[in-house]
C-alpha positions as CSV (number, residue, x, y, z in Angstrom):
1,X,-8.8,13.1,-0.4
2,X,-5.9,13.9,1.7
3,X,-3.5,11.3,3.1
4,X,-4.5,10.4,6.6
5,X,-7.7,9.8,5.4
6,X,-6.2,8.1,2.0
7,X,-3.9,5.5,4.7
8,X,-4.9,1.6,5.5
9,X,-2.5,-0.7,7.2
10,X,-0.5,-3.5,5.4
11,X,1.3,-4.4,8.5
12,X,4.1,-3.9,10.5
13,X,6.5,-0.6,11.3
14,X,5.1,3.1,9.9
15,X,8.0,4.8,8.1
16,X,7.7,7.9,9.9
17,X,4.2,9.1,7.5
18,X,1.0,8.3,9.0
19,X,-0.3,5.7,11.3
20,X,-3.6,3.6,12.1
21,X,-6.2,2.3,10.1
22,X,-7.9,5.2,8.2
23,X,-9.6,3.1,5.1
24,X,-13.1,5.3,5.1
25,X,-15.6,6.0,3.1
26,X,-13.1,8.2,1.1
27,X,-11.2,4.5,-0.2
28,X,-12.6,4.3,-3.7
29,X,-11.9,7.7,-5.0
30,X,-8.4,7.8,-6.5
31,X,-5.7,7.8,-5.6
32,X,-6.5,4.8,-3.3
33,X,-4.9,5.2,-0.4
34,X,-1.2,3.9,0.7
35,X,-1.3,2.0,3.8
36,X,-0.5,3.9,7.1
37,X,2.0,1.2,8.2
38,X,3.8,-0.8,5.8
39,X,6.9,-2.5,7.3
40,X,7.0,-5.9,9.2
41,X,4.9,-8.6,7.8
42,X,5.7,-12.2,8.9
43,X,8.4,-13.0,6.3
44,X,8.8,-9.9,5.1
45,X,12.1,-7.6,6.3
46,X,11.6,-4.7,8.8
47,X,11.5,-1.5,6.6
48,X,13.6,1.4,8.1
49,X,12.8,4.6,9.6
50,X,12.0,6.9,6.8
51,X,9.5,8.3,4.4
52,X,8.5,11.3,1.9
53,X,6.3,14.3,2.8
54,X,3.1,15.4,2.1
55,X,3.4,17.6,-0.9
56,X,4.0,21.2,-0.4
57,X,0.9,23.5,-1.1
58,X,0.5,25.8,-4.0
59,X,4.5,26.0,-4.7
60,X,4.9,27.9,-1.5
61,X,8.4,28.3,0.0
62,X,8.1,25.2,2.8
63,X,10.4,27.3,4.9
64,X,13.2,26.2,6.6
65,X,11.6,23.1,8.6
66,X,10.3,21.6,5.6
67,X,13.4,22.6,3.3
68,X,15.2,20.1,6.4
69,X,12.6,17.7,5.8
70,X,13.1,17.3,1.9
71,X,17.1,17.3,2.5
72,X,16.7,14.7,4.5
73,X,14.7,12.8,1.9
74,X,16.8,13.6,-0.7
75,X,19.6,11.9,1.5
76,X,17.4,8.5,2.2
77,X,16.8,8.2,-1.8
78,X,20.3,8.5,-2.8
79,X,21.4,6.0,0.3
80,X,19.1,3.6,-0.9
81,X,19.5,3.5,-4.2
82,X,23.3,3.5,-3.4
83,X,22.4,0.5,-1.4
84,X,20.9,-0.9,-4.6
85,X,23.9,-0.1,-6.6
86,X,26.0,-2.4,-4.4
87,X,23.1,-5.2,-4.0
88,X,20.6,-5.2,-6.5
89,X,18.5,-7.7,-4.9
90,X,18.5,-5.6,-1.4
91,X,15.0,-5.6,-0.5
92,X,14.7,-3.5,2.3
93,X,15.5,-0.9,-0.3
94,X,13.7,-1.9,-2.8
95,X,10.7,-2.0,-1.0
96,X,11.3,1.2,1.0
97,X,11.8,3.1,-2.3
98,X,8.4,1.6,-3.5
99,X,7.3,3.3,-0.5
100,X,8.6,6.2,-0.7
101,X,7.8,7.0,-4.2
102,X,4.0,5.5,-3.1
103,X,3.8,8.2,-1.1
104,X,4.8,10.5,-3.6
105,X,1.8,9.3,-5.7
106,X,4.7,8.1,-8.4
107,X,2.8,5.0,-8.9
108,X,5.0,3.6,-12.1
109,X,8.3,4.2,-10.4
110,X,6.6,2.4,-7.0
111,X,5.2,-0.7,-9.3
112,X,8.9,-1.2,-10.6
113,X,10.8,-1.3,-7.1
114,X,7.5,-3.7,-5.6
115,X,8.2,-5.9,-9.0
116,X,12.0,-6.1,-8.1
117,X,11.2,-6.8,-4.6
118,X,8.8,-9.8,-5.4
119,X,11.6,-10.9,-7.8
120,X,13.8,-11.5,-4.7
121,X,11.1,-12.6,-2.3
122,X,8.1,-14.0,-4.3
123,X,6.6,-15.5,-1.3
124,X,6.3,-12.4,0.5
125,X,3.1,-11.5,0.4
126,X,3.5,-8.0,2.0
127,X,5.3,-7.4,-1.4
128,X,2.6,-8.8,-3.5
129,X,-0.2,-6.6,-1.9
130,X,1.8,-3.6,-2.2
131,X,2.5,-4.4,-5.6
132,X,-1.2,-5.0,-6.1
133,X,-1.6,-1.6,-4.7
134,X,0.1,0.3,-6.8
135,X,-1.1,-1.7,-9.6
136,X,-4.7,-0.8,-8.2
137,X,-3.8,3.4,-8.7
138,X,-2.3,2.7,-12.1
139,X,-6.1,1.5,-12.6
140,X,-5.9,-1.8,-13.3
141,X,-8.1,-3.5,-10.6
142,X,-8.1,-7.3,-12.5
143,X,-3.9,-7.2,-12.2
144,X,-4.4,-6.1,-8.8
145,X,-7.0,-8.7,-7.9
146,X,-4.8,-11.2,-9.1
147,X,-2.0,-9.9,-6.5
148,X,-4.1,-10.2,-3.9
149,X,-5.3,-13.5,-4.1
150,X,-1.4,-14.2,-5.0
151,X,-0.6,-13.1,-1.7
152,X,-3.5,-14.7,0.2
153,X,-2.4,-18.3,-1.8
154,X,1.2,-17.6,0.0
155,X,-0.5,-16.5,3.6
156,X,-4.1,-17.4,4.1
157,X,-4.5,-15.2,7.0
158,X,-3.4,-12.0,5.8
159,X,-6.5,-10.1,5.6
160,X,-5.0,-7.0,4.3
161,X,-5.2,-8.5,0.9
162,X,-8.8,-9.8,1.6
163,X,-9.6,-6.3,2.2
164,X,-8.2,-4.8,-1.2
165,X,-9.9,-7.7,-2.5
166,X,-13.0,-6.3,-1.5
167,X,-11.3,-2.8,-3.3
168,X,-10.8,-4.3,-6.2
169,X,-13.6,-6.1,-7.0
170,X,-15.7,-3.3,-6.3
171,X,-13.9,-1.4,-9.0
172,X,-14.3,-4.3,-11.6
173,X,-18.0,-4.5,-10.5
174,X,-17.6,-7.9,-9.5
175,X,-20.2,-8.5,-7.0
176,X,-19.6,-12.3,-6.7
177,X,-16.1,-11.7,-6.1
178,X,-16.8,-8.9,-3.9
179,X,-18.9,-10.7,-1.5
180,X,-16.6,-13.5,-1.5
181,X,-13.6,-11.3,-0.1
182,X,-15.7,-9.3,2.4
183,X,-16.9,-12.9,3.8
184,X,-12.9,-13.7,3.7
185,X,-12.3,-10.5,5.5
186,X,-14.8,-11.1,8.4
187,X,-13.9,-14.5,8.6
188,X,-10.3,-13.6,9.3
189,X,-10.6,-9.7,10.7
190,X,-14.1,-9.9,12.3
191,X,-13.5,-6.2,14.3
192,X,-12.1,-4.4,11.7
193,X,-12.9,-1.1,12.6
194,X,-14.2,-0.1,8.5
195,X,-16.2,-3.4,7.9
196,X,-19.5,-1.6,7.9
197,X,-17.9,1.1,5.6
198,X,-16.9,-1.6,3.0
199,X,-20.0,-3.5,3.4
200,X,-22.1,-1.1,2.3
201,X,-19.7,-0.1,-0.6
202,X,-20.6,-3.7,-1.5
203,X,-24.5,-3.2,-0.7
204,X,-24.6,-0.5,-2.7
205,X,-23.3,-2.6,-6.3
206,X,-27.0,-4.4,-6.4
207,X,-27.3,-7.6,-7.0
């Protein structure tokens, strides 16, 4: 699975990786997929411009375009965790360095920066999904599940969570639940362009 077809939108400003809403029928093989945009929620804070790569193939040299690229990552890391250094509780870092290290499929590392940044703003509930993400590659779907709804408690219409509800459940084989989120998803995202996709995902658990 590679990552534009890996991506699914959280909400708000793309940090420079991937874009759109590309959930597929690729979502349930791991690792599941980092949102394409993952910035500006309502009540969350605008995530700067930035981001990590794709990984480099085979070890190859990236040549001098990439070698630019990972400089230039190298220099957002140490900025933002210099940022930390001086404010611990400053979540735009800590949330772009769960990012960041997301998108580096360092799933532990991500989980810790999303935990600090719920510590500061627990009733973001861009935070909580994301942290429910990560939680969700680390394979444990029942935490996970537990974010989401979390999140949905503190925002009742954001229907990114009801969606990795849906994700979740599916992993736990939880039809109940499952059917419960993909009715909370239609109910509050009718024309999401992957509903068919996850309802038969859905379908396909029996009854």
């Amino acid at each position: 699975m590679n990552r534009e077809q890996s991506a699914f939108l959280l909400g708000g400003v793309v940090l420079g990786l991937v874009a759109g809403l590309l959930l597929g029928l690729v979502f349930l093989q791991k690792p599941i997929g980092e949102p394409a945009a993952r910035g500006t929620a309502e009540g969350a804070a605008e995530a700067p411009a930035g981001g990590a790569p794709p990984p480099s193939t085979g070890g190859m040299d990236p040549g001098a375009g990439g070698a630019a690229v990972m400089g230039e990552v190298m220099e957002t890391l140490q900025r933002l965790k210099s940022d930390l250094e001086k404010n611990p509780e400053d979540v735009r870092a800590l949330s772009q360095l769960g990012d960041m290290y997301f998108d580096a499929g360092k799933y532990e590392e991500s989980r810790a920066f999303y935990e600090r940044a719920v510590a500061v703003e627990p009733g973001n509930p861009r935070f909580m999904t994301a942290l429910g993400l990560a939680e969700l590659n680390l394979g444990q779907p029942k935490i996970a599940l537990e974010r989401y709804r979390t999140a949905l408690d503190l925002s009742p219409d954001y229907w990114q969570a009801a969606a990795y509800a849906v994700i979740a459940a599916i992993e736990l084989q939880d039809r109940n639940t499952a059917d419960a989120s993909l009715a909370r998803l239609r109910a509050l995202h009718p024309d999401f362009e992957h509903m068919k996709e996850l309802e038969a995902r859905v379908a396909q658990m029996g009854g």
